[in-house]
N, C-alpha and C positions, 0 to 999 in steps of 0.2 A: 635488529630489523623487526617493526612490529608486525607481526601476521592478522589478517583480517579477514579472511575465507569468507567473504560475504559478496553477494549482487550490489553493485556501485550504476553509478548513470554512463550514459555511452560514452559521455565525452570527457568522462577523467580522468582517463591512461591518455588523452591529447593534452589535455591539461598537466600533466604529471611530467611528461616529456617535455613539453615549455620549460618547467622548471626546471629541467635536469633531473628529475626522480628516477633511479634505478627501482624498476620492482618489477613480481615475476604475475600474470594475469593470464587467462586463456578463457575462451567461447564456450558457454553451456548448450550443453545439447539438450534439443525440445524438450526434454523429459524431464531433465532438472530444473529448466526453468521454474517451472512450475512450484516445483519446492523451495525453490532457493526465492522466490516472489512470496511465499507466503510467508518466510520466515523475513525476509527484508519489511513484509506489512505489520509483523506484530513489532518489529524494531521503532517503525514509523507511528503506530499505534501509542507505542511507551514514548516516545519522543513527543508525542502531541499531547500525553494526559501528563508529562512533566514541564509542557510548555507554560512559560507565566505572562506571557506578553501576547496579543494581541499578532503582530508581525511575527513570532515565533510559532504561534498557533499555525498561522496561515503558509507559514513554510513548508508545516509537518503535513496539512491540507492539502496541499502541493503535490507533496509526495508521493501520501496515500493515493489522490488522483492520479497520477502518473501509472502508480502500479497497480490501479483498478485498470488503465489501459490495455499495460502490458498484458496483462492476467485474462481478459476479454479475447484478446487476440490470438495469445497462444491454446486458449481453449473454444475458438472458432467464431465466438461469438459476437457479434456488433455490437456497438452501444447503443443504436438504437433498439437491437434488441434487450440488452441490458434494460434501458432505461422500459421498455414497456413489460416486461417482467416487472421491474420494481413497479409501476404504476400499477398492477394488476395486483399485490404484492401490499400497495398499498392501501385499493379500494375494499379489499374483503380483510384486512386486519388493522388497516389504519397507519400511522407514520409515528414521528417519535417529536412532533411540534408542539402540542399540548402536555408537552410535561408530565405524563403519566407517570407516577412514582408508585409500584406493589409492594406493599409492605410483606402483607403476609395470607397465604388462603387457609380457612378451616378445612381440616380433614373430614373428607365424606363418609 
């Protein structure tokens, strides 16, 4: 039986029982959420910079949004607060559109 001790989406243990899957799951308590979302983000992270296709990009897209949701919520915050942070976030240091590539800074 493979073990996988990781954060899955709500509706997969519904999904699992369709098919007849025996397997063992239980509810994180608020505290773990939280870890177990930043480790399920860096999985979805590597899932996105191994993605080669266009539709597999936007999967992993998907996801990462998802769990910026979750992540917002369990730490109280709204998206539109979210999103007006990043604007603020992005007027005094700028965004990542223009392709800025740092090579390298001399030492002062």
């Amino acid at each position: 039986m493979p073990v996988y001790n990781k954060l899955v989406r709500d509706n997969i243990l519904k999904i699992m029982d369709a098919k007849g899957v025996t397997y063992r799951a239980r509810t994180l308590e608020p505290i773990e959420l939280l870890t177990e979302v930043k480790a399920k983000m860096l999985e979805e992270a590597r899932e996105f910079h191994e993605a080669t296709t266009v539709q597999d990009e936007v999967e992993e897209l998907i996801d990462i949004l998802e769990l910026i949701h979750t992540t917002i919520s369990a730490l109280g915050v709204s998206y539109e607060e979210l999103e007006a942070f990043r604007n603020q976030k992005k007027l005094e240091r700028g965004g990542f559109d223009k392709g800025v590539y740092l090579i390298n800074v001399e030492d002062q």
